[in-house]
Every structure is written in structure tokens, then in C-alpha cells.
C-alpha positions as CSV (number, residue, x, y, z in Angstrom):
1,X,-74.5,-67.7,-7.6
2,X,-76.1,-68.8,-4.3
3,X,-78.0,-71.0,-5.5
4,X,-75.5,-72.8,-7.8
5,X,-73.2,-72.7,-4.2
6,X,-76.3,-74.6,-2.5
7,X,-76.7,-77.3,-5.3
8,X,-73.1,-78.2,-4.9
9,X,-73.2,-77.9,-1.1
10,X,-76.4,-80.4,-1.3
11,X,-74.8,-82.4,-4.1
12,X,-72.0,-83.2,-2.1
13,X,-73.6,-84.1,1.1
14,X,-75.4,-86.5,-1.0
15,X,-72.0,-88.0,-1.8
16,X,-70.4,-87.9,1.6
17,X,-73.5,-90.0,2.6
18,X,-73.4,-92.2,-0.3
19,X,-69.8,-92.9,0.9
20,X,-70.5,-92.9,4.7
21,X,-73.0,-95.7,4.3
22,X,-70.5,-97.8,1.8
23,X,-68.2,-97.7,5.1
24,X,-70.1,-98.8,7.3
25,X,-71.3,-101.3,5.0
26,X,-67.7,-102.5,4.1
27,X,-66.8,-102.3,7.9
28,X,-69.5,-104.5,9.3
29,X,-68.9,-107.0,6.3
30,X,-65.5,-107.6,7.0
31,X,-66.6,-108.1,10.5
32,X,-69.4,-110.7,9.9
33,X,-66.7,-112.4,7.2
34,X,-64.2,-112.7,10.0
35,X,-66.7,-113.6,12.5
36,X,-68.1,-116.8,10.7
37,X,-64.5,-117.9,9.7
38,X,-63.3,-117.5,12.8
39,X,-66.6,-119.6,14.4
40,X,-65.9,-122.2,11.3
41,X,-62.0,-122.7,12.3
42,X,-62.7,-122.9,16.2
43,X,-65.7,-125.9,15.6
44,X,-63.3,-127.5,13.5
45,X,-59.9,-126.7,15.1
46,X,-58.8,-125.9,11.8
47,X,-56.4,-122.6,12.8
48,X,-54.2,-122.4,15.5
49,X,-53.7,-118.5,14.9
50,X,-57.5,-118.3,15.8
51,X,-57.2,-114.9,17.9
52,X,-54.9,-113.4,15.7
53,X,-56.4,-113.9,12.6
54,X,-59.8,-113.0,14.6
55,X,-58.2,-109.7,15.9
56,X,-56.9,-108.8,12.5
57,X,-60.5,-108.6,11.1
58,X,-61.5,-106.9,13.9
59,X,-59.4,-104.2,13.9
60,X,-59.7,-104.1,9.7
61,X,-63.8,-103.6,10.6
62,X,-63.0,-100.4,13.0
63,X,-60.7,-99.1,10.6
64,X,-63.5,-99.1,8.0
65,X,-66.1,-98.0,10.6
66,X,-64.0,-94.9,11.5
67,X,-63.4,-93.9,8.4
68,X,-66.8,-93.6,7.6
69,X,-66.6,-91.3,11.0
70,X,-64.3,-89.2,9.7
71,X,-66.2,-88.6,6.7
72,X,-69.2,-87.9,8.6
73,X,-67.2,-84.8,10.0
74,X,-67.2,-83.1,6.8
75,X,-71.4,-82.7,6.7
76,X,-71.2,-82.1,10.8
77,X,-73.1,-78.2,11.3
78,X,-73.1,-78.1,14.9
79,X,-70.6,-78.1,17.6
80,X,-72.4,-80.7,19.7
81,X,-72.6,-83.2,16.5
82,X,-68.5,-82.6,16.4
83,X,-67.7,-83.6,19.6
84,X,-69.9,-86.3,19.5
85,X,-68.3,-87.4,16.4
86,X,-65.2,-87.3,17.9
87,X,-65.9,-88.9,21.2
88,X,-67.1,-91.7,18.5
89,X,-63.7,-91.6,16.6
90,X,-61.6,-91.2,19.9
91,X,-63.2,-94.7,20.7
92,X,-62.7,-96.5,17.8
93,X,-59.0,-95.5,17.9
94,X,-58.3,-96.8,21.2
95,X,-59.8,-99.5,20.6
96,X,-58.4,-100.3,17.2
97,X,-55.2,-99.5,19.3
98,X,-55.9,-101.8,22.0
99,X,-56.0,-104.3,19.1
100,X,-53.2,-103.9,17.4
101,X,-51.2,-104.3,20.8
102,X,-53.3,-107.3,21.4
103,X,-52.2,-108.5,18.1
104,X,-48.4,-107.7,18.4
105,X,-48.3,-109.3,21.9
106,X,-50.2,-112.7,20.5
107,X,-47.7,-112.6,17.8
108,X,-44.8,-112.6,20.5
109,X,-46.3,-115.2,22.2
110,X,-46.4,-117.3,19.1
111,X,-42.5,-117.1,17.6
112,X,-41.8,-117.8,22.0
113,X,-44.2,-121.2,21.5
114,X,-42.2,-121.7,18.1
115,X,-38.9,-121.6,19.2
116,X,-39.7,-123.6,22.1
117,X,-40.7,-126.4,19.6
């Protein structure tokens, strides 16, 4: 029975990886995706919403990027990996925070400018 217990065990490390690296993968594609549109609508002036469209992929990256954090905490075996992990995820979510307030107050700022016109 032990054995059996360790293939599954090993089987689904394999798995959480598997889906770790698809994060992180998805996370720092959104990011590159967002990065070159947002380089392509600032050389041609193209967007006024620049920031906020910029911030929007930004924050959709860390989302991605902390999720394949999260994950990673269900193959952590050591204490000091754990808080590591979640000094990591801590991070992220401020910042994805940060973000979001960043966003909300750029919106704001926007419907002011609009109602101005």
C-alpha cells in the first residue's frame, strides 16, 4: 500500500509542476502581450487609456504568477520553503493591490477629464 501511496504522491507532484510551469508561462505571456501593445499604442499615440489598459495586464500577469505560487504550496516539505513561498505570495498581492488602486484612481481621473469635456 505504501508504495501505491508514493506513486500517487510522485504522480501528483508531477502534475502540480506541470501546472506550476503553465502559470508562469501564461503569466509572463500576458505580460510580454500587454507590454508590446502597450509600447505599439504609445509610438503611435493610438490609446489614450494607455496606463490603464497597461495596468490591467499587469495586474492580470501577477494574478497568473501567484497562482502558480499558490500551487507551489501544495508540493512545499519544509517550513523554510513555506514562508518563503509566502513572503513571495504576500508580495504579489500587494502589489497586485497597489494596482488595482492604481487602476481605480486612473479611472476616476478619467470620467473627471470626461465630464470636464
Amino acid at each position: 500500500m505504501s508504495g501505491f501511496v508514493n506513486f500517487l504522491e510522485t504522480v501528483l507532484t508531477y502534475i502540480v509542476q506541470i501546472c506550476i510551469i503553465l502559470m508562469e508561462f501564461a503569466g509572463v505571456c500576458v505580460l510580454a502581450v500587454n507590454a508590446v501593445r502597450a509600447f505599439f499604442h504609445w509610438a503611435t499615440r493610438a490609446n489614450r487609456n494607455l496606463r490603464l489598459e497597461l495596468a490591467h495586464g499587469i495586474a492580470l500577469a501577477l494574478e497568473f504568477k501567484m497562482g502558480g505560487e499558490v500551487l507551489r504550496t501544495v508540493v512545499v516539505r519544509e517550513w523554510s520553503e513555506l514562508l518563503i513561498l509566502g513572503a513571495i505570495i504576500l508580495l504579489r498581492g500587494l502589489l497586485t493591490f497597489l494596482i488595482h488602486w492604481e487602476i481605480k484612481n486612473e479611472q476616476n481621473a478619467e470620467s473627471i477629464r470626461e465630464n470636464k469635456d
